[in-house]
Backbone bond lengths (Angstrom), bond angles and torsions (degrees), N, CA, C in turn:
res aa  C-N    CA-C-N  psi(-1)  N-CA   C-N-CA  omega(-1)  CA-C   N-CA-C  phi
1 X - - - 1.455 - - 1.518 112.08 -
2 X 1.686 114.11 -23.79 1.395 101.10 166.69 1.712 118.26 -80.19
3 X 1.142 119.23 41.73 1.119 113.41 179.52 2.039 99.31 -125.10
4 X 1.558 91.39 -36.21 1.796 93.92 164.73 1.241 116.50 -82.81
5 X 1.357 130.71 11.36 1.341 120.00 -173.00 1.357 119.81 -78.21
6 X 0.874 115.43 126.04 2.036 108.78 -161.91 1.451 125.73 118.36
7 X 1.220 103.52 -39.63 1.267 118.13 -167.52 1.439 132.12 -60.12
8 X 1.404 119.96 109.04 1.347 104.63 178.70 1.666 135.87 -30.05
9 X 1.556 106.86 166.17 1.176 103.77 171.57 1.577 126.25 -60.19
10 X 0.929 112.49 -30.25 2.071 131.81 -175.77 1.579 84.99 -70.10
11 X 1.128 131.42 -72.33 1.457 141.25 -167.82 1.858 107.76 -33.41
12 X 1.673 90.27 -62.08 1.643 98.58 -166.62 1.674 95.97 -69.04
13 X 1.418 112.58 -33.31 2.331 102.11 -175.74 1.436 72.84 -57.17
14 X 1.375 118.66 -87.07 1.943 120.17 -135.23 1.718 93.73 -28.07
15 X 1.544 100.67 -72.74 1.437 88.11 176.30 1.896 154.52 -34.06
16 X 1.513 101.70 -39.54 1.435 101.32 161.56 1.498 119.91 -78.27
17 X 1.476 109.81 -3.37 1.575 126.82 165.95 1.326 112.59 -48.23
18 X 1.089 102.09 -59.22 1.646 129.56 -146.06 1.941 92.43 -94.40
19 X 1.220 116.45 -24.53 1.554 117.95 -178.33 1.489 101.65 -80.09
20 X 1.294 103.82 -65.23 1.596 119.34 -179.47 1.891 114.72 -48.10
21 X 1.614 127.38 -29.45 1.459 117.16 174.34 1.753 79.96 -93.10
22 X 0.992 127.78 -75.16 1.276 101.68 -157.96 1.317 134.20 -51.84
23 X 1.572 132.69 -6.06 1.086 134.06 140.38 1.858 134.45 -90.70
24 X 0.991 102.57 5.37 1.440 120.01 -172.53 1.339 140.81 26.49
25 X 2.126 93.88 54.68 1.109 139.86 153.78 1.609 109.58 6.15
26 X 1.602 85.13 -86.92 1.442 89.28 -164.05 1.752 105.79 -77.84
27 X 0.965 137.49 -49.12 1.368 125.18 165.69 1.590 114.36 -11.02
28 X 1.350 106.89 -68.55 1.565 114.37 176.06 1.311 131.86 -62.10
29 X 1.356 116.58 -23.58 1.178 139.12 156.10 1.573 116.68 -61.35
30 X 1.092 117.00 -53.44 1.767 131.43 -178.49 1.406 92.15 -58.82
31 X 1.768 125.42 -58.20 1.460 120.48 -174.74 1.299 113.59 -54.02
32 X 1.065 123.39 -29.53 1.548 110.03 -157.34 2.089 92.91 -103.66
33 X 1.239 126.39 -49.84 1.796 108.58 141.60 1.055 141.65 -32.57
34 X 0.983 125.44 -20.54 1.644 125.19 166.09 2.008 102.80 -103.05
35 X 1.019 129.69 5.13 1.522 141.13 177.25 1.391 98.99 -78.81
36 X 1.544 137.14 170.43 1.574 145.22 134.53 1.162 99.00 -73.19
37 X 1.299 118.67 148.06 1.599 126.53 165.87 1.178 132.18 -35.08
38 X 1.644 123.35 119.24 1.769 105.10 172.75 1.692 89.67 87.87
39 X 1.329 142.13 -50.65 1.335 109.45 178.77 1.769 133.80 -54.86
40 X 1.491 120.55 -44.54 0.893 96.61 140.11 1.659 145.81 -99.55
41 X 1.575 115.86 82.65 1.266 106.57 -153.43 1.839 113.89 -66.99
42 X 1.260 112.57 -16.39 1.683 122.47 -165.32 1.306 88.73 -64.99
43 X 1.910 115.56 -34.70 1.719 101.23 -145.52 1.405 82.74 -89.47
44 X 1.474 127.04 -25.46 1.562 114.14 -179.81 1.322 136.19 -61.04
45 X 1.572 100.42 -36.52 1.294 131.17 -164.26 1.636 96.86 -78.60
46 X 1.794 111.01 -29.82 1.597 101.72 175.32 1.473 110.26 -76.24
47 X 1.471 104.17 -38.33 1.989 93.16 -154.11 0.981 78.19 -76.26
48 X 1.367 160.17 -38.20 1.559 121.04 -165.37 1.148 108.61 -93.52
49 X 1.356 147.26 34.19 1.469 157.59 106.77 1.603 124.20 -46.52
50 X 1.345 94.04 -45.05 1.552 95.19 168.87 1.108 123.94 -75.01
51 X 1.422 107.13 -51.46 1.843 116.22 -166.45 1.909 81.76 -66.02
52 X 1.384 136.26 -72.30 1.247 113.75 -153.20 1.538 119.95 -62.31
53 X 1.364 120.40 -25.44 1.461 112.14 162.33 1.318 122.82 -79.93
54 X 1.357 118.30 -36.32 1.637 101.59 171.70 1.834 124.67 -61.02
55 X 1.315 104.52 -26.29 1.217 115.70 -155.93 1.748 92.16 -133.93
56 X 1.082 114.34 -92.16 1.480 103.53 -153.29 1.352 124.19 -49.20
57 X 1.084 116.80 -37.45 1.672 134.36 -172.24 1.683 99.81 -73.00
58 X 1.227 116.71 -28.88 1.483 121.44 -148.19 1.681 88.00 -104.25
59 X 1.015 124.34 29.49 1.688 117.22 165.26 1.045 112.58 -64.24
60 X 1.431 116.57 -179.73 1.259 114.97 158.88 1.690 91.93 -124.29
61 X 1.632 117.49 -44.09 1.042 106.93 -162.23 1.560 103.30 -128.90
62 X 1.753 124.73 173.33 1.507 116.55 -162.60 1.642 95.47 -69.89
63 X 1.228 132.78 -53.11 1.028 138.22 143.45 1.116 114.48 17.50
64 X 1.179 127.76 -91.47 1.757 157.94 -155.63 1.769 97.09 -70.03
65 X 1.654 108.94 -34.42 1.450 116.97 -160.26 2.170 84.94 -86.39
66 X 1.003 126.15 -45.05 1.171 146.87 159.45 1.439 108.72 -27.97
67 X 1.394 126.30 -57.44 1.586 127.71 -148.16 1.988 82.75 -105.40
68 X 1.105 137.01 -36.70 1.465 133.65 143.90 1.431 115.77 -8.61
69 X 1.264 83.24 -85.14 1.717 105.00 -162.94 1.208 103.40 -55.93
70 X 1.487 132.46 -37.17 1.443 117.21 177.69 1.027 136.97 -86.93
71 X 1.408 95.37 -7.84 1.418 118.61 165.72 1.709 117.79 -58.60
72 X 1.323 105.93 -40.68 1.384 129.61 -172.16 1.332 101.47 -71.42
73 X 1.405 119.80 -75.42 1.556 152.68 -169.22 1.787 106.72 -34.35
74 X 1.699 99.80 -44.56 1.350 114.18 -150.17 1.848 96.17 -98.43
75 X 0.943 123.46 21.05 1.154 142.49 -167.75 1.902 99.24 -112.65
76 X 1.358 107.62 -24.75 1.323 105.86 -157.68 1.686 101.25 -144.15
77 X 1.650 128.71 49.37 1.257 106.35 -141.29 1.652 92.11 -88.39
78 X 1.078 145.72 -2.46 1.569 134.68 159.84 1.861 122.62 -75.29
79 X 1.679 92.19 5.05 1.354 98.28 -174.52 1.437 126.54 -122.64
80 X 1.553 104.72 6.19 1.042 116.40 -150.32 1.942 122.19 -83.26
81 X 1.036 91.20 -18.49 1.756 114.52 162.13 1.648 109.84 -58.44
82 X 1.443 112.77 -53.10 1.388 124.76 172.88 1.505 113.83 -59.95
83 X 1.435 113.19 -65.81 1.501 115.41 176.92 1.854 107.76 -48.24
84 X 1.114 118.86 -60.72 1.382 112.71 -169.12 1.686 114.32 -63.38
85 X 1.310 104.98 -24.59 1.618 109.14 165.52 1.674 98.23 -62.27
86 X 1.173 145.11 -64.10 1.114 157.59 -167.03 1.805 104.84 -47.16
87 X 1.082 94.29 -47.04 1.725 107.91 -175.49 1.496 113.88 -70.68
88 X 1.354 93.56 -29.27 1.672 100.04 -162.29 1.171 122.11 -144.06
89 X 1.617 131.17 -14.46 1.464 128.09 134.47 1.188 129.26 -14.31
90 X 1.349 119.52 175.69 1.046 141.32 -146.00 1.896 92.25 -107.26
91 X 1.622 106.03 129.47 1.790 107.55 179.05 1.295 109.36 -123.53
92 X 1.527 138.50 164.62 1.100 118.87 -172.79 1.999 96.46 -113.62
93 X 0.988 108.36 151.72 1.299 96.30 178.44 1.463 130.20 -102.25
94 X 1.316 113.52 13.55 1.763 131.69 120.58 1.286 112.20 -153.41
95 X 1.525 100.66 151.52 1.907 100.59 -175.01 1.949 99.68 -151.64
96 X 1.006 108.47 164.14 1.263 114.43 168.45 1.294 92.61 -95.78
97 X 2.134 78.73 154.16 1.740 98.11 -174.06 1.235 91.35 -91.65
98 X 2.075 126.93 -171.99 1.270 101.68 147.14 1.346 138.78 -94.90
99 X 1.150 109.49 18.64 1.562 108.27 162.14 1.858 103.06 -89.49
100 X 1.522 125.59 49.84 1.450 116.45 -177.97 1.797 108.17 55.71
101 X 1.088 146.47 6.74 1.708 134.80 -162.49 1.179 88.39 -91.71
102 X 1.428 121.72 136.23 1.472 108.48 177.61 2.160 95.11 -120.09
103 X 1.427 79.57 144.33 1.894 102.97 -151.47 1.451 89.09 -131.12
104 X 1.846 111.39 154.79 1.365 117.96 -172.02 1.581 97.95 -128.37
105 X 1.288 124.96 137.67 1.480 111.04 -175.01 1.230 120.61 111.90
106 X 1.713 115.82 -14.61 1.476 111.43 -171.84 1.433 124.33 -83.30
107 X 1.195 104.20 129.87 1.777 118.85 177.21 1.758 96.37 -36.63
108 X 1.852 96.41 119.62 1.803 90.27 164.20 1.782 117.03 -117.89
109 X 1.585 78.13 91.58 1.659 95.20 -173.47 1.537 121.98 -47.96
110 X 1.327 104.72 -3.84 1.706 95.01 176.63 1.312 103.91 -131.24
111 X 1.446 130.63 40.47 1.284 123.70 -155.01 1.816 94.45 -117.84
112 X 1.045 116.42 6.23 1.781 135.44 166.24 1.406 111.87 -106.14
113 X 1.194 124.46 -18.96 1.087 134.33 159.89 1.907 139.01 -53.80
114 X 1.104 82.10 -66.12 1.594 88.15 170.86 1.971 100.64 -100.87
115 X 1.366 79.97 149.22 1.900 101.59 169.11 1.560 128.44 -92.15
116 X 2.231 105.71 32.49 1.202 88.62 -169.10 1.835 97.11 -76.30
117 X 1.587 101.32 -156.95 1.289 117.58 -168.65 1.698 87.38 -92.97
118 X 1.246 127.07 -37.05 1.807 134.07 -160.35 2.162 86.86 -76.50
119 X 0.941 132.82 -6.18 1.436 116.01 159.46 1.406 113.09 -118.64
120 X 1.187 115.41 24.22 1.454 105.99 -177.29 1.556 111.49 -87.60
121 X 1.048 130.28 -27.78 1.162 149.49 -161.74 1.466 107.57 -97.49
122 X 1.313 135.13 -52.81 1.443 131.14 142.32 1.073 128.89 -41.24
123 X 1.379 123.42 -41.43 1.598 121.87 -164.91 1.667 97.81 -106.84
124 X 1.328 124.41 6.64 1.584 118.38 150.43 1.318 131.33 -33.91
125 X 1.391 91.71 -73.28 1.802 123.34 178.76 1.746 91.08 -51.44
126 X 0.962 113.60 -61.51 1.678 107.57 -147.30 1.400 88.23 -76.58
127 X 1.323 132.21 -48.50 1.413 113.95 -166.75 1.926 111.81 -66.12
128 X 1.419 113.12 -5.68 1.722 130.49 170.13 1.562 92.63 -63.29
129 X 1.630 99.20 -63.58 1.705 94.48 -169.23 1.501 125.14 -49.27
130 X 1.349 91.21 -52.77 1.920 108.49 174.28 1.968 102.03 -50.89
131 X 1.245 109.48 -31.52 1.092 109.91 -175.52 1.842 125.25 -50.41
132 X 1.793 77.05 -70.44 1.250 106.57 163.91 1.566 126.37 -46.51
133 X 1.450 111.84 -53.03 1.381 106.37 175.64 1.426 123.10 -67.05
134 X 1.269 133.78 -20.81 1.499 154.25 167.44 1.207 112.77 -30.88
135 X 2.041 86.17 -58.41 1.810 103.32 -152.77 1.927 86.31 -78.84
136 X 1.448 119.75 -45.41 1.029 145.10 170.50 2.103 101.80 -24.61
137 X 1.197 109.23 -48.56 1.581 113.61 -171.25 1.213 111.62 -87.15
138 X 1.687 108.94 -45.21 1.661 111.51 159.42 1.545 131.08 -60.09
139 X 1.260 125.84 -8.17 1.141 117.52 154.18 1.267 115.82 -119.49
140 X 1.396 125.82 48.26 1.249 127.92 175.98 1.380 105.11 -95.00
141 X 1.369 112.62 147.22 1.819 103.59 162.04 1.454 123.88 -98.06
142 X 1.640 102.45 19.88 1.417 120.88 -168.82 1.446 110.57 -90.55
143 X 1.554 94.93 -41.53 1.403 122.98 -165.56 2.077 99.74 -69.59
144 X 1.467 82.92 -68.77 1.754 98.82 -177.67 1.431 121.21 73.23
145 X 1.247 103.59 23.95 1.417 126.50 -161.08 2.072 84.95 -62.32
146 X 1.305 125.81 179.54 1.303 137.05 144.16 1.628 104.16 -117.92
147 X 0.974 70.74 160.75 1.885 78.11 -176.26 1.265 129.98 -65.44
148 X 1.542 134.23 -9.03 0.891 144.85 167.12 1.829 101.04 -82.54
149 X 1.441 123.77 -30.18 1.513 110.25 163.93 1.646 113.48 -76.55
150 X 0.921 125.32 -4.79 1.371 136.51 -173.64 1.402 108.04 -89.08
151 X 1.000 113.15 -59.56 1.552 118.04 169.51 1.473 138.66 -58.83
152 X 1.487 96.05 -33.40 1.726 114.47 166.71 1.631 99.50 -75.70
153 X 1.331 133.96 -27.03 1.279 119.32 -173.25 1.399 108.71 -94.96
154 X 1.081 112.19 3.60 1.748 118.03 168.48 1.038 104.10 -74.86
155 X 1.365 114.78 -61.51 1.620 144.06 -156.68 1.948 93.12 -65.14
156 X 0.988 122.67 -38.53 1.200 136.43 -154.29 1.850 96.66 -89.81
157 X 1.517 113.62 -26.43 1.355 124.58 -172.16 1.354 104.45 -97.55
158 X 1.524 117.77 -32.27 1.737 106.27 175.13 1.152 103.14 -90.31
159 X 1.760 135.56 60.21 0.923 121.86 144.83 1.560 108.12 -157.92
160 X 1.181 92.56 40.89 1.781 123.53 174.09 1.290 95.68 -96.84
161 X 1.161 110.52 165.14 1.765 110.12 -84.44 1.569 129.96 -32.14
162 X 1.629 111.91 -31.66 1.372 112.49 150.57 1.785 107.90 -125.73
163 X 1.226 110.43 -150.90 1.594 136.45 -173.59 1.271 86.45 -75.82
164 X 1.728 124.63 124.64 1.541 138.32 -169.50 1.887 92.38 -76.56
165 X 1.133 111.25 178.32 1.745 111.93 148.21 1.015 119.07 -67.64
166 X 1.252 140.29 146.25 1.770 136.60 161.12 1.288 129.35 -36.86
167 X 1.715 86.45 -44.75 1.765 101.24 178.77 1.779 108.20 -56.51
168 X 1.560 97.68 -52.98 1.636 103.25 -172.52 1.746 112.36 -60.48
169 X 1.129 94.31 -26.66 1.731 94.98 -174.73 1.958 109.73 -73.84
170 X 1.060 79.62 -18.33 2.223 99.73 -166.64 1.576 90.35 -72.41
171 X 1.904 109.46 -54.75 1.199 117.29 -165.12 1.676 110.43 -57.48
172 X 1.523 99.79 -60.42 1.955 93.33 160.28 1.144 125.94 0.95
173 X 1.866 87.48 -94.06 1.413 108.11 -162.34 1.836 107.76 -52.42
174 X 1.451 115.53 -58.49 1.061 114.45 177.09 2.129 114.04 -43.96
175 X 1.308 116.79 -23.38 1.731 111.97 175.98 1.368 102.86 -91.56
176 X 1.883 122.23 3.49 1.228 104.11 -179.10 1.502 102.05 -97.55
177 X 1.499 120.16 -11.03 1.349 134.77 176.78 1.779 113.45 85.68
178 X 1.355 90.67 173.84 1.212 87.61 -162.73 1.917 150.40 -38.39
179 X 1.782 90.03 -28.79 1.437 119.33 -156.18 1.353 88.39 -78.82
180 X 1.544 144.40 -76.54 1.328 165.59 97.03 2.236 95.49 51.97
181 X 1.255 105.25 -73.55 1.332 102.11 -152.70 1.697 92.80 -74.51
182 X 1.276 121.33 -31.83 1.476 125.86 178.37 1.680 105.37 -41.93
183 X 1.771 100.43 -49.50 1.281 109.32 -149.11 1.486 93.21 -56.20
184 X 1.666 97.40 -59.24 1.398 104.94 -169.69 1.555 136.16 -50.27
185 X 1.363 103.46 -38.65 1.455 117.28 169.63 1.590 98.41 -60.17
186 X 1.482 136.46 -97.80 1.245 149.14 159.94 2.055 92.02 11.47
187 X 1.116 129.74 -42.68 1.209 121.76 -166.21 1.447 109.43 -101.32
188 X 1.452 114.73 -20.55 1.356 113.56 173.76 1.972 110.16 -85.65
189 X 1.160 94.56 -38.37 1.238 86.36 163.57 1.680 138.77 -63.93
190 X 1.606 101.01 -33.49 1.766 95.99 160.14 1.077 130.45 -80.96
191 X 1.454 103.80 -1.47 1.781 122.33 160.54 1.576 105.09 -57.81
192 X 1.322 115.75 -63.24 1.412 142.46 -158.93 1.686 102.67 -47.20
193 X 1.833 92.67 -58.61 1.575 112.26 -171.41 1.278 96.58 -66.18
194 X 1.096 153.21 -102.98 1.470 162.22 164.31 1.886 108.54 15.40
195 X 1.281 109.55 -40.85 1.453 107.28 160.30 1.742 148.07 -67.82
C-alpha cells in the first residue's frame, strides 16, 4: 500500500480493475450470490479473505476503506446487502461443514437471527464491524447515499439472509450511535403511522 499511497482516484479504479480480472473477483463473487447460504462456504469463506486483505484491511485511510468498498458493492448493486453481510458478518472460528469437514472462517448466516445467549458473544464483534462500516458509507462522499437510501439499505441488511432478532437489530443501531438509530427509528415509525 506504500506504493498506492498518493494516488489518485483514476489510478486506484484502473488499479482494482486490473486486480479484480486478474483474480476473478467478481466471477467468484457472482458464484457464491446466486448460491443459498453456507452452500458454497469454501468459495465464501475465500472471497471474503481476499477482498478483506487485499483491499479492506489494507487501507490506509477511512476514505481509501470507502473508495474499496464501492468499488466492490457497485459491481453488484441488487446484491449488495448480501455481499456486505458476506464481508462483514458474523464467522465462526471453527464449525462443522455439512458433510462433518470441520473449517475455520465460515460465514454464520443465521447467527443474527436467533437471540440465543451461544451467538451473542460471536456476533458482537461482527455486528461492531457491520456497524462501523454503515456509519463508515453514510458519511462517505463516495457513497452519496441520502439518507433515506441509507436507511432502506439497513433495513434491507437486517433481513439478510432472513429477519435478524430484535435484540441484534437494537444492538446495531445502538453501535451505529445515536444520529443513525434516531434516523431509523423516526422512519420506521412514519412507516408505522402511514399504515
Amino acid at each position: 500500500y506504500r506504493l498506492i499511497d498518493g494516488w489518485d482516484e483514476e489510478a486506484l479504479h484502473r488499479t482494482f480493475v486490473l486486480i479484480e480480472r486478474l483474480s476473478r473477483l467478481k466471477e467468484r463473487i457472482q458464484k457464491v450470490i446466486d448460491s443459498e447460504p453456507s452452500k458454497l462456504y469454501h468459495y465464501e469463506r475465500d472471497v471474503r479473505q481476499f477482498v478483506q486483505e487485499v483491499f479492506l484491511k489494507k487501507a490506509v485511510t477511512a476514505e481509501q476503506r470507502a473508495l474499496w468498498l464501492w468499488e466492490i458493492l457497485e459491481m453488484f448493486p441488487k446484491n449488495q446487502t448480501k455481499l456486505l453481510y458476506l464481508l462483514y458478518g458474523p464467522t465462526a472460528s471453527q464449525g462443522a461443514t455439512a458433510n462433518g469437514e470441520q473449517c475455520t472462517g465460515l460465514i454464520k448466516w443465521d447467527a443474527l437471527i436467533c437471540c440465543s445467549s451461544q451467538h451473542s458473544a460471536s456476533s458482537y464483534e461482527s455486528l461492531r464491524a457491520l456497524a462501523e462500516i454503515l456509519v463508515l458509507i453514510g458519511s462517505s462522499h463516495r457513497f452519496a447515499w441520502k439518507d433515506a437510501t441509507m436507511i432502506n439499505f439497513i433495513k434491507r441488511l437486517t433481513v439478510t439472509p432472513e429477519k435478524w432478532c430484535l435484540e441484534n437489530y437494537a444492538k446495531l443501531l445502538f453501535m451505529m450511535g445515536k444520529d443513525w438509530s434516531v434516523k431509523v427509528l423516526v422512519n420506521s415509525l412514519t412507516e408505522e403511522c402511514q399504515v
